[in-house]
Rosetta silent file (secondary structure, phi, psi, omega in degrees, C-alpha in Angstrom):
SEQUENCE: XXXXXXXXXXXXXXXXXXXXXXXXXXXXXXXXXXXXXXXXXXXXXXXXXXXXXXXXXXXXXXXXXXXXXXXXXXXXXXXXXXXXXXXXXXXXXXXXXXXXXXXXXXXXXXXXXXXXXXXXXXXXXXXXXXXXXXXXXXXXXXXXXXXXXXXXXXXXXXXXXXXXXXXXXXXXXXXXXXXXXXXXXXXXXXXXXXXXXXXXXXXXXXXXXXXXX
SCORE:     score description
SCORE:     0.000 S_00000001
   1 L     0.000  137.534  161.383  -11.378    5.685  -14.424 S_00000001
   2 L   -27.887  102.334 -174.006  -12.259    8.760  -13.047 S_00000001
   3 L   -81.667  166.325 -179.612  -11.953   11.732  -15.397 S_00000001
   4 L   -62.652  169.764 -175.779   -9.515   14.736  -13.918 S_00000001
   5 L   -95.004  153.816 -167.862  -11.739   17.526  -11.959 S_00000001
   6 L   -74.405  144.004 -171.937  -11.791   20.822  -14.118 S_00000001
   7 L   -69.123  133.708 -178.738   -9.133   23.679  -13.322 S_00000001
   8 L   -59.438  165.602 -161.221  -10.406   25.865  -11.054 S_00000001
   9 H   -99.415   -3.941  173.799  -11.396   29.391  -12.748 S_00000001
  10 H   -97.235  -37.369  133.408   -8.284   31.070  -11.126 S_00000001
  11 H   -15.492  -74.741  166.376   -6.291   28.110  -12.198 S_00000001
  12 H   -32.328  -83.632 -148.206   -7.918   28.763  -16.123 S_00000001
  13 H   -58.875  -39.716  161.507   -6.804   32.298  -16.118 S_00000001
  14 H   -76.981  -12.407  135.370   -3.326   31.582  -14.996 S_00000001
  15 H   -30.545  -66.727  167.725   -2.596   29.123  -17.663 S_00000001
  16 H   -55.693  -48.078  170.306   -3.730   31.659  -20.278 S_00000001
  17 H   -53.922  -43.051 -177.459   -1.362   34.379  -18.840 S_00000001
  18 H   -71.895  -38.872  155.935    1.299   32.287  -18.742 S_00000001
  19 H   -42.456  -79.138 -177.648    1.115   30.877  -22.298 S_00000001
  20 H   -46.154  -37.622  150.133    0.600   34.167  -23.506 S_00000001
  21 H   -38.009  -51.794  162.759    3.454   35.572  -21.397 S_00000001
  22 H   -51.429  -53.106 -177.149    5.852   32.939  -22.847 S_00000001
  23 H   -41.227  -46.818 -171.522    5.119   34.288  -26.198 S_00000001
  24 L    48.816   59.390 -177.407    6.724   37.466  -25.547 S_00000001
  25 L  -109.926   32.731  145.326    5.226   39.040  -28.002 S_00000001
  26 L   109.228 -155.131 -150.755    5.286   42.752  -25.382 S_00000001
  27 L   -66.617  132.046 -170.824    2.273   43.529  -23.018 S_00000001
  28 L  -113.315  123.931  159.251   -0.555   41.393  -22.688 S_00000001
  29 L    38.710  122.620  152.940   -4.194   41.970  -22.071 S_00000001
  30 L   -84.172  -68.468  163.826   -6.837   41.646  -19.578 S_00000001
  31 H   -23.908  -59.601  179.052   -8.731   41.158  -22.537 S_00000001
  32 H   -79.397  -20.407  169.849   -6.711   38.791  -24.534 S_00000001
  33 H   -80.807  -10.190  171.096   -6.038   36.699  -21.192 S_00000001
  34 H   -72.785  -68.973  171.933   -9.930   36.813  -20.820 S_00000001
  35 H   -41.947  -83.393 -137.888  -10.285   35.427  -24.642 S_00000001
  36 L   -77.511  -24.551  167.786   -7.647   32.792  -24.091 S_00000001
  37 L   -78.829  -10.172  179.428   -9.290   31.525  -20.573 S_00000001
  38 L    94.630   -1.620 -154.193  -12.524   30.989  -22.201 S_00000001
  39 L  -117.767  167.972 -169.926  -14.106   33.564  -19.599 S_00000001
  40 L  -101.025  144.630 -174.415  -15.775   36.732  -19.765 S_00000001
  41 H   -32.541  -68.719 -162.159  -13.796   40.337  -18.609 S_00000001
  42 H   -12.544  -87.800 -151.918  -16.443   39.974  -15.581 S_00000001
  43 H   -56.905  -16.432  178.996  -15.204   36.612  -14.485 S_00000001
  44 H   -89.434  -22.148  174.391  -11.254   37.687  -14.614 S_00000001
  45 H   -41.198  -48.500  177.779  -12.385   41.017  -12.817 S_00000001
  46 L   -66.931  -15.532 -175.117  -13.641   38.930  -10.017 S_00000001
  47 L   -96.506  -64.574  171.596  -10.616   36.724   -9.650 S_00000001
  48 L   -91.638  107.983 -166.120   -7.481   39.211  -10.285 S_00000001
  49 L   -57.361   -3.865 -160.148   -8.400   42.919   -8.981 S_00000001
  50 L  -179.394  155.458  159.716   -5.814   44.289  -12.089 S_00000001
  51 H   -24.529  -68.920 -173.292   -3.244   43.092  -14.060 S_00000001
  52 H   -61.892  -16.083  140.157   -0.922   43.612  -11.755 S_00000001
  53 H   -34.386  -62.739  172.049   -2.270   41.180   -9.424 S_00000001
  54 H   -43.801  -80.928 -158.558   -2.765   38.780  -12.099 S_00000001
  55 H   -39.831  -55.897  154.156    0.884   39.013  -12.693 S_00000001
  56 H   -71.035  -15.516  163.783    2.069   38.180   -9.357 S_00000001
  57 H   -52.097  -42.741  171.578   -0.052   35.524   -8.651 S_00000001
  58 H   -44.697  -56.773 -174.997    1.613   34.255  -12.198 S_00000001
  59 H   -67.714  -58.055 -168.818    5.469   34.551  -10.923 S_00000001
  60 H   -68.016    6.568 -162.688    4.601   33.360   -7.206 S_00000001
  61 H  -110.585  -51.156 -177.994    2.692   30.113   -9.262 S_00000001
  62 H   -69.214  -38.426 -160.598    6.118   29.417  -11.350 S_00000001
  63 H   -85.476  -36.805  167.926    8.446   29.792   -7.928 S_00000001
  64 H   -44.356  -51.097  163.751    5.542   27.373   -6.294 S_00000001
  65 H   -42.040  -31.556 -163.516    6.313   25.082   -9.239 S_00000001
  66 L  -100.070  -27.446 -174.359    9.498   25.218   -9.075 S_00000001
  67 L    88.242   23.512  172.707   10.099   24.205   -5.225 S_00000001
  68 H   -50.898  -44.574  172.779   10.828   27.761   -4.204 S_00000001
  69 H   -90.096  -28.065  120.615    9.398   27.963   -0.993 S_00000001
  70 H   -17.774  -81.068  174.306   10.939   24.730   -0.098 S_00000001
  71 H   -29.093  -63.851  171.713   13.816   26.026   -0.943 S_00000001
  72 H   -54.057  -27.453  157.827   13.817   29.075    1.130 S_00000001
  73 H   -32.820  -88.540 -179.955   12.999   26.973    3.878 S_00000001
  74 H   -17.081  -55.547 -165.011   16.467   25.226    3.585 S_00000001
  75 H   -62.982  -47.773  170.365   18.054   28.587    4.026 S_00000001
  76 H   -48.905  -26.896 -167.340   16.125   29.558    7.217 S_00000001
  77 H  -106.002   13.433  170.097   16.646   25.820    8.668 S_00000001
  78 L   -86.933  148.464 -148.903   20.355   25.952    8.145 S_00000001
  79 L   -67.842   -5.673  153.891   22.412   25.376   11.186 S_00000001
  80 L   157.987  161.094 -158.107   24.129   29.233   10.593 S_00000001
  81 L   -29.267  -17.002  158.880   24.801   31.581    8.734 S_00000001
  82 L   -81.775  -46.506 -164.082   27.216   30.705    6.519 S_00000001
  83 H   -41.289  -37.238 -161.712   25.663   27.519    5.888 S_00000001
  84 H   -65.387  -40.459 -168.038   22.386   30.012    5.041 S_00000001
  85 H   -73.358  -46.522  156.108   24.690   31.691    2.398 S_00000001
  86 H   -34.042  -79.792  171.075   25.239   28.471    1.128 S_00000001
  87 H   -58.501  -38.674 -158.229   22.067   26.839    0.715 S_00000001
  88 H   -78.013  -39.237  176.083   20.637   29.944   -0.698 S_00000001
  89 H   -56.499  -53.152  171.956   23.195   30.053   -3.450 S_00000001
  90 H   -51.429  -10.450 -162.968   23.134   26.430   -4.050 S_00000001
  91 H  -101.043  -39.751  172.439   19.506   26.766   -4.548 S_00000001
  92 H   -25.631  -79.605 -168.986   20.317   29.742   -6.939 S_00000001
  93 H   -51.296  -24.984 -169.541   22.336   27.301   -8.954 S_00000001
  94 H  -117.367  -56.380 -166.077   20.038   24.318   -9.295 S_00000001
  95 H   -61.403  -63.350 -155.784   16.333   26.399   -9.598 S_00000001
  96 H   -73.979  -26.500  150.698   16.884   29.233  -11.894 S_00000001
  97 H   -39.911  -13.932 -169.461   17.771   27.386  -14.936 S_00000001
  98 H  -107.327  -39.399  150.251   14.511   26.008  -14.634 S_00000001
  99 H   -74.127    6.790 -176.668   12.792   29.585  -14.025 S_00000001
 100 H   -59.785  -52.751  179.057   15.107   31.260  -16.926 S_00000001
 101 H   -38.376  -69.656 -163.678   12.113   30.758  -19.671 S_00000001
 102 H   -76.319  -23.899 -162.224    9.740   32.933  -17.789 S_00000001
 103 H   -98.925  -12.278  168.446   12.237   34.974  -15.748 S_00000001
 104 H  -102.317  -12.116  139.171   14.004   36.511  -19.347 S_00000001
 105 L  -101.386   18.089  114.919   10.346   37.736  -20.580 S_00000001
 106 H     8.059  -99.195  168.151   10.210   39.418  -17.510 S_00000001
 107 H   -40.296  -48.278  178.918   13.123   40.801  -18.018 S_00000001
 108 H   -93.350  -14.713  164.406   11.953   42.249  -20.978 S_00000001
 109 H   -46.158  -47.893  163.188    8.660   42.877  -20.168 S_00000001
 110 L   -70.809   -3.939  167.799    8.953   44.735  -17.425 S_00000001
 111 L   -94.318   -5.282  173.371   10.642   47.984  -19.100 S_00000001
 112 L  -122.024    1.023 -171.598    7.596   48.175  -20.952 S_00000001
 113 L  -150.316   96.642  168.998    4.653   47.092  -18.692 S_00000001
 114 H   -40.234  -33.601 -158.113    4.674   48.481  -15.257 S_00000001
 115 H   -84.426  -48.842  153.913    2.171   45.908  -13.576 S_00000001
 116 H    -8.595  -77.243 -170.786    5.160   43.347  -14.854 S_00000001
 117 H   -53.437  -36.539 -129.983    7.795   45.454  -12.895 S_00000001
 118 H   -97.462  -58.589 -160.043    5.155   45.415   -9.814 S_00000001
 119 H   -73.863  -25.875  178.208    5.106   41.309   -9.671 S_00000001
 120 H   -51.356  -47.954 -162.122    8.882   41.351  -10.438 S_00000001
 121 H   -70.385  -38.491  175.167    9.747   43.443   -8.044 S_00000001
 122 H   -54.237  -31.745  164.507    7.664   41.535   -5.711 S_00000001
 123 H   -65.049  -15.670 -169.109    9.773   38.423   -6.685 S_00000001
 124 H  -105.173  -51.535  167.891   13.175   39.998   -5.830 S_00000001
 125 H   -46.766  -13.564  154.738   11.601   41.224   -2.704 S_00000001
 126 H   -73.337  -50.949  132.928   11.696   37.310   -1.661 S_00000001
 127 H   -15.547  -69.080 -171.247   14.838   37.319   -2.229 S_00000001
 128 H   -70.581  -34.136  162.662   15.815   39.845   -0.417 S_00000001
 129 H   -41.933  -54.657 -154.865   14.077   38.970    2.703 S_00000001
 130 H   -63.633  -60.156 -153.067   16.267   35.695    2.573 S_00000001
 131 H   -68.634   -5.891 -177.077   19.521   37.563    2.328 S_00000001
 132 H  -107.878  -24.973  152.800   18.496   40.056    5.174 S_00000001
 133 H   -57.521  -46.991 -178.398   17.463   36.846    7.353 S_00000001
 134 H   -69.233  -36.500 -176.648   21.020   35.798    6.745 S_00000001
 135 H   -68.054  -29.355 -173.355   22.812   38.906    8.171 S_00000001
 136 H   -74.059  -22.175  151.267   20.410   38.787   11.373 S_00000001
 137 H   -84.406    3.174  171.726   22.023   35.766   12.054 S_00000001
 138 H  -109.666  -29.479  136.465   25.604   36.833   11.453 S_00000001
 139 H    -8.713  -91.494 -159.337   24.377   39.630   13.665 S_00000001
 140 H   -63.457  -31.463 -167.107   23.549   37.440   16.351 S_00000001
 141 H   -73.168  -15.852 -161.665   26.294   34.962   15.358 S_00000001
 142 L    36.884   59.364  154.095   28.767   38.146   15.664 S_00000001
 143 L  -133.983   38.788  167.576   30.294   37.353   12.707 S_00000001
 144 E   -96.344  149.291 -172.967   29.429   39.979   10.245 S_00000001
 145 L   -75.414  161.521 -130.145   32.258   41.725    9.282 S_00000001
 146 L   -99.602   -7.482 -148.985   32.545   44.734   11.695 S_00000001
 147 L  -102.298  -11.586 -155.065   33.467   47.510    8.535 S_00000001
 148 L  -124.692  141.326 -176.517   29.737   46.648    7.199 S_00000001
 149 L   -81.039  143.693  177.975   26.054   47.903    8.226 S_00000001
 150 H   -53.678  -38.614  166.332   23.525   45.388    8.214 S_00000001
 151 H   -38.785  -50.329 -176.623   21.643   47.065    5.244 S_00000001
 152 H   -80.223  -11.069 -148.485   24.937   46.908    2.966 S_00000001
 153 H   -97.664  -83.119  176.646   25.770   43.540    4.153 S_00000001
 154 H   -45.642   -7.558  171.863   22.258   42.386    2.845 S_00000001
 155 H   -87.411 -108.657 -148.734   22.641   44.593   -0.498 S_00000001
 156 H   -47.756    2.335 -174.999   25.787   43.054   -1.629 S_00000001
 157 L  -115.606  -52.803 -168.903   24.799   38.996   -0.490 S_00000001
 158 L   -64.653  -35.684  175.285   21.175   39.924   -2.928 S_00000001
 159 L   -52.112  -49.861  177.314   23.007   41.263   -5.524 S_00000001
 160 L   -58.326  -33.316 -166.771   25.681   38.493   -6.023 S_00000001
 161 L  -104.227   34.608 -176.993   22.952   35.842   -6.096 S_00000001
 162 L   -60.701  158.798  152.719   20.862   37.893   -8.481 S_00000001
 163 H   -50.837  -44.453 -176.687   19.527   36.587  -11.751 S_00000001
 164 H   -75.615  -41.338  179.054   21.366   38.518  -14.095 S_00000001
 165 H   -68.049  -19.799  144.869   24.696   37.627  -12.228 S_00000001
 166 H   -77.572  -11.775  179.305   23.901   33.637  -12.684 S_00000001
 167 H   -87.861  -21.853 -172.417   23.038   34.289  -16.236 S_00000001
 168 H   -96.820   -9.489 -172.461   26.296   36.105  -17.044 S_00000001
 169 H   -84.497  -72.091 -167.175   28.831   33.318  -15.047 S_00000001
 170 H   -64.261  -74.499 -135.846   26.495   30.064  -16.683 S_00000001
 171 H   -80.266  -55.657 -174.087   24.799   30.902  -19.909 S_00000001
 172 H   -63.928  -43.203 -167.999   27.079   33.562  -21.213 S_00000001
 173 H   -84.140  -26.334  165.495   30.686   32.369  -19.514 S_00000001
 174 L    77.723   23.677  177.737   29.585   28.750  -19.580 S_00000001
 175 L   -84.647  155.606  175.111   30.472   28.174  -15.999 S_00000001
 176 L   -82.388 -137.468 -173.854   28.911   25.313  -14.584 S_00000001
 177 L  -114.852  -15.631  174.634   26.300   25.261  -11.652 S_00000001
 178 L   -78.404  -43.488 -173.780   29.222   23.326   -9.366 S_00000001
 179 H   -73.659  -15.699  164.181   31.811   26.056  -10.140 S_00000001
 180 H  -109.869   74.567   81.956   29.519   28.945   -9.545 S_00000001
 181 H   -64.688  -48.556  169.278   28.320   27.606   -6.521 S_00000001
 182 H   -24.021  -83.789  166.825   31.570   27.402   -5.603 S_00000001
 183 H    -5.320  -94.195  164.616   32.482   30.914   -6.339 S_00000001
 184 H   -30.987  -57.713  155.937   30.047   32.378   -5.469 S_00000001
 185 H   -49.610  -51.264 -173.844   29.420   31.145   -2.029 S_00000001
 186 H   -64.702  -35.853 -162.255   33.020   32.233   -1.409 S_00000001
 187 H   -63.374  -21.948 -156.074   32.688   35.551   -2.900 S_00000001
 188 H   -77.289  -58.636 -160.628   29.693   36.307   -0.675 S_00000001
 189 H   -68.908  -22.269 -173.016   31.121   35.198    2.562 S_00000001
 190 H   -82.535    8.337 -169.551   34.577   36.915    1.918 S_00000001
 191 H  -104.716  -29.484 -170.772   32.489   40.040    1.041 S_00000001
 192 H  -133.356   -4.006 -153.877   30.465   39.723    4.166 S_00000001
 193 E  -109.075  105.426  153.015   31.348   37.396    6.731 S_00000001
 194 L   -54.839  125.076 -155.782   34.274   38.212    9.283 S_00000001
 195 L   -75.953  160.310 -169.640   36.898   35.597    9.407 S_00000001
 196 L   -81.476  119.060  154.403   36.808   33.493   12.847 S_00000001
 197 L   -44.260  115.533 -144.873   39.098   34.740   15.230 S_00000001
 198 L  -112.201  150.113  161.499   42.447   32.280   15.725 S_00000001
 199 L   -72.235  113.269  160.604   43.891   32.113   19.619 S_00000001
 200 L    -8.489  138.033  159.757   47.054   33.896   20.076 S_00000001
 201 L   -55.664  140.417  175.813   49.802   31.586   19.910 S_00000001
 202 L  -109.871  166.721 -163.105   51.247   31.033   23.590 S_00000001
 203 L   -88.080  117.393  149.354   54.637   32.234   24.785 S_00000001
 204 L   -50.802  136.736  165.240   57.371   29.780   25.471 S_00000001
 205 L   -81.815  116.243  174.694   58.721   31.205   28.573 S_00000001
 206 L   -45.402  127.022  177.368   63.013   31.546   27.756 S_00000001
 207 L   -65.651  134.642  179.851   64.819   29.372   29.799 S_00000001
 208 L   -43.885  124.133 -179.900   66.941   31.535   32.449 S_00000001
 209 L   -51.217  146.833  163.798   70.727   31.833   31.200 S_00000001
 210 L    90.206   -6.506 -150.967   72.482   29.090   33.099 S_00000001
 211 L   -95.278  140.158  144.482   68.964   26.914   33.762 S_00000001
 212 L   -70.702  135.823 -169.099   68.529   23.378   32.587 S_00000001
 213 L  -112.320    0.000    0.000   66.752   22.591   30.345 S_00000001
């Protein structure tokens, strides 16, 4: 048998950040992610221009892992816009339990380590493109409701499917991932989506007094 082929040296380095990262023991290294890859500063200099680099290539590695970009797919390839609202939530619902390890030392990480905040923020900015793809199709679909700007429309759909907002419904509230899909999907579209217009009812004409009927 074949032995496996050796992890690439950008491979190496993101291993060690992510171990160490897990730890959550507060900000970590160039240095100590240098140590823990086996490699010299030089060689991480040459891979990741900064930290901050480093970092997103870490988060964009886990959402690769994860089936993320798949995912996002789904929402763009759904036959409209509600559907989009749908899928993206549903995706919400089955993936981030599985990014919660990494995505709650983040969370703490990132009040204390800017280049942290940098890759987060780059991660939510993924997000948000999705949810601003969905209003330009209820745009075009003319069904965003008429009271709402596209901008606010697309605030309020990223915010509901946020992280912290599936962490307080499941893990604290104990809802499951069918009932806040559920929910959720509804909450979104009744928040942003203009209800389908129903056809007037038509007028029986009154029979003439004295007419037959």
């Amino acid at each position: 048998m074949s032995s496996p082929s050796p992890l690439s040296t950008r491979e190496r380095i993101l291993d060690a950040a992510q171990k160490l990262v897990r730890r959550g023991e507060g900000i970590v290294s160039m240095a100590a992610i240098a140590k823990a890859a086996g490699l010299s500063r030089q060689a991480l200099y040459l891979t990741f221009a900064d930290r901050a680099d480093l970092y997103v290539a870490l988060v964009r590695r886990v959402d690769e892992a994860r089936g993320i970009p798949e995912e996002f797919a789904k929402v763009r390839n759904a036959p409209d816009a509600v559907a989009a609202i749908r899928a993206l939530v549903d995706m919400q619902a089955r993936l981030l339990p599985l990014v919660k390890p990494i995505a709650d030392v983040f969370e703490l990480l990132r009040r204390q380590d800017p280049d942290a905040e940098r890759a987060w923020q780059d991660r939510l900015d993924s997000r948000r493109d999705q949810c601003r793809y969905i209003v330009e199709r209820l745009v075009e679909e003319k069904r965003l409701r008429p009271d709402l700007s596209p901008g606010i429309a697309a605030d309020l759909a990223w915010s509901l499917t946020s992280f912290r907002m599936w962490d307080e419904l499941v893990v604290q509230c104990g809802w499951t991932a069918e009932r806040y899909g559920t929910y959720v999907s509804a909450l979104i579209e009744n928040a942003i989506v203009a209800p389908r217009s129903r056809p007037a009812p038509s007028r029986q004409r009154r029979p003439k007094p004295g007419a037959k009927p």
